[in-house]
C-alpha positions in Angstrom: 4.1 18.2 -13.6 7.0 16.6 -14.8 6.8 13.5 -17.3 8.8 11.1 -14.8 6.8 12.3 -11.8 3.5 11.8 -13.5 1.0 8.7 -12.3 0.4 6.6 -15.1 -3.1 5.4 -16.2 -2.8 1.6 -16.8 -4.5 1.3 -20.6 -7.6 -0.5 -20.6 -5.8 -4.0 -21.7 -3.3 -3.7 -18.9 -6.1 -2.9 -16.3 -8.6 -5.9 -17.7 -5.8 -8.1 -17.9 -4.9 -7.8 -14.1 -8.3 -7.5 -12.8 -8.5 -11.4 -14.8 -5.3 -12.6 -13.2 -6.8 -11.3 -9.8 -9.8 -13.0 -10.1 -9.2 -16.1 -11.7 -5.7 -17.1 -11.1 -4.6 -19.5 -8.5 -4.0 -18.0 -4.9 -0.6 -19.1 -2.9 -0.3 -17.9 0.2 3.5 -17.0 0.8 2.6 -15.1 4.3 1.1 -12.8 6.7 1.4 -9.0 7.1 0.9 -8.6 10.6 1.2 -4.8 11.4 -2.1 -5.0 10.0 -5.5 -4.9 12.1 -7.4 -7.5 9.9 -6.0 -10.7 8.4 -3.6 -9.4 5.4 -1.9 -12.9 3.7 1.0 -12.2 0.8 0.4 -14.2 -2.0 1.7 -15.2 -5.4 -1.4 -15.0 -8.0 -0.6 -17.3 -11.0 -2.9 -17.4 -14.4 -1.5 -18.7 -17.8 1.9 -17.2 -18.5 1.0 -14.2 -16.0 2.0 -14.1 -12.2 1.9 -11.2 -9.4 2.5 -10.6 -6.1 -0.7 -9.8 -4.4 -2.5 -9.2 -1.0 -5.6 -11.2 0.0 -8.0 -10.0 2.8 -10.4 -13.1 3.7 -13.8 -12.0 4.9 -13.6 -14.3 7.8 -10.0 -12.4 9.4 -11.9 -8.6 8.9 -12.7 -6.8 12.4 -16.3 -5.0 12.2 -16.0 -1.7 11.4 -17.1 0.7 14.2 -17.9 3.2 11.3 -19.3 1.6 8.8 -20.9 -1.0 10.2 -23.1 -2.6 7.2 -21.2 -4.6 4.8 -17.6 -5.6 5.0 -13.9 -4.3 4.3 -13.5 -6.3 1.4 -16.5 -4.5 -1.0 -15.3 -1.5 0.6 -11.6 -1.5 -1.1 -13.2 -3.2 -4.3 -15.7 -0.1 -4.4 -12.4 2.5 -3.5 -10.9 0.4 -6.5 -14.1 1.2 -8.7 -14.6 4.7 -7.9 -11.0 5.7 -8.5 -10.6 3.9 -11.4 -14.1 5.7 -12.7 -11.6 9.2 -12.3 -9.5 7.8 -14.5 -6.5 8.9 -11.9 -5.5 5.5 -10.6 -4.5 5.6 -7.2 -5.8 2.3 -6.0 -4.2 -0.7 -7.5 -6.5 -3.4 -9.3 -8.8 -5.0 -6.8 -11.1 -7.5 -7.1 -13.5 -9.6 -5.0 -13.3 -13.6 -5.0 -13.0 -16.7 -3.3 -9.6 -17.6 -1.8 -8.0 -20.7 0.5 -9.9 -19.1 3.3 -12.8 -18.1 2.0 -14.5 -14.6 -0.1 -11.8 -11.8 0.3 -10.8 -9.0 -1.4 -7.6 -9.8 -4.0 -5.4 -6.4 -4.5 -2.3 -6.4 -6.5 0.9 -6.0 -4.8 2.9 -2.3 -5.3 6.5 -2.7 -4.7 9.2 -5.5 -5.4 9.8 -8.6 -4.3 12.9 -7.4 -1.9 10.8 -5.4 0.2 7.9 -7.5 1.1 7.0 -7.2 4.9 5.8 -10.8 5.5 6.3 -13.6 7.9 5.6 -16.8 6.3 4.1 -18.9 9.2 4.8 -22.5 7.6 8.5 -21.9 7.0 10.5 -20.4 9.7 13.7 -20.1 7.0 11.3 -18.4 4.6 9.8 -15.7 7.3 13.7 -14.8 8.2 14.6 -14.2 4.8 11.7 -12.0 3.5 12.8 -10.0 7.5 16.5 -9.8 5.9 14.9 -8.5 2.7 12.7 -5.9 4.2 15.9 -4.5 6.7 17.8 -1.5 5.6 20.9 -0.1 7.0 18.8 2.9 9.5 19.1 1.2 13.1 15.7 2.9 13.6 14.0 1.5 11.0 14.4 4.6 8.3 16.0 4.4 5.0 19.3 5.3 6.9 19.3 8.8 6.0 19.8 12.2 8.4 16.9 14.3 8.2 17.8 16.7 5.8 16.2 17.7 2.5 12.8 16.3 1.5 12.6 14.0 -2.0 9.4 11.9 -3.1 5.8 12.6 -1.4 6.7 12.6 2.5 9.9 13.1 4.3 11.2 14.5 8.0 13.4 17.6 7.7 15.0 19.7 10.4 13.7 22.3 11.9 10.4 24.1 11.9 10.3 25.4 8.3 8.7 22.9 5.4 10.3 24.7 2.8 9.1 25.5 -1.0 7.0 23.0 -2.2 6.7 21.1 1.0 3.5 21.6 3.9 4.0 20.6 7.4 2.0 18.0 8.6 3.6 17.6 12.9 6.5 19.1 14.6 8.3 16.7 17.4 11.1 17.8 19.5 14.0 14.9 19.1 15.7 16.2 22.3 19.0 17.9 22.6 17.2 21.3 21.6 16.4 19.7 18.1 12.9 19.5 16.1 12.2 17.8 13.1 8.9 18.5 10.9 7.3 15.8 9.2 5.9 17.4 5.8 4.6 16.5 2.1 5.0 17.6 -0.6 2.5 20.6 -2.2 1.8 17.6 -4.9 -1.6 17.3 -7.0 -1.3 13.1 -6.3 -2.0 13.9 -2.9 -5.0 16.5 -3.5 -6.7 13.7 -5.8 -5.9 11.5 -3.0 -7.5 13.5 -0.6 -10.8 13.8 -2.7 -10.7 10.2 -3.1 -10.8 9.7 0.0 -14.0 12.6 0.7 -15.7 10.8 -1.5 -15.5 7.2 -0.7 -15.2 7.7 3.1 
């Protein structure tokens, strides 16, 4: 695989220094994710001269889990942090268990920028409408405003009922007007160690 499309491994002193910002830096909540199904709160993490974005899961907002009904949510994506990290392949971002303004939650750092947090901050109405202006994007439908067309990074919706070299289909929809577009992925060894992370922790 090419260099630029290649996962980097975070070097040990990267890794231990984020798992110490997670855990020991101070927690401010900025706001809620709410397409989520537990209690997800954004949050600026702040230690020394070091500060991330960040997600925090309190304990106390998880719904049980009809599948796994011993513990809790929160070990659960610590222990997915763990066992990928033991791999060495880094697909789950530094995690870390602790206690937060609402309690023991699970502390995971934030992937993406700043513009395109998906948060409502429930203290400051001015504050939830910018981070909603952030997050929009010129698509009327809530896509990246492109046509479906040819697929580019891990996922994408072409036309028609061919995925094309490199690409598997995952589900063919008709879009009406005698039209069909195939949601597919690419053929991409992220996504097989992906899918054996997932065998093995689930």
């Amino acid at each position: 695989m090419p260099a630029p499309e290649r996962l980097p491994a975070p070097g040990v002193s990267v890794t231990g220094e984020l798992e110490e910002l997670l855990a020991r830096g101070e927690l401010t909540v900025v706001g809620r994710i709410r397409e989520a199904s537990n209690a997800v709160l954004l949050c600026t993490v702040a230690y020394g001269d070091l500060s991330a974005d960040c997600v925090y899961k309190p304990v106390k907002g998880e719904r049980p889990l009809w599948d796994f009904p011993d513990g809790n949510l929160a070990q659960r994506e610590v222990a997915a942090y763990l066992v990928s990290e033991a791999t060495g392949w880094g697909l789950v971002p530094p995690t870390v268990l602790r206690d937060g303004p609402y309690g023991e939650g699970m502390v995971q750092l934030w992937i993406g920028s700043g513009d395109d947090r998906d948060a409502e901050d429930d203290a400051d109405a001015d504050e939830a409408a910018d981070a909603e202006d952030a997050g929009d994007t010129d698509g009327r439908d809530g896509s990246d405003g492109e046509e479906p067309g040819e697929p580019s990074g891990l996922l994408a919706l072409v036309e028609g009922e061919e995925a094309g070299e490199g690409w598997k289909p995952v589900a063919l929809a008709d879009v009406g007007e005698g039209r069909t577009a195939l949601l597919v992925h690419a053929d991409d060894p992220r996504l097989r160690r992906l899918a054996v992370l997932d065998a093995v922790i689930n």
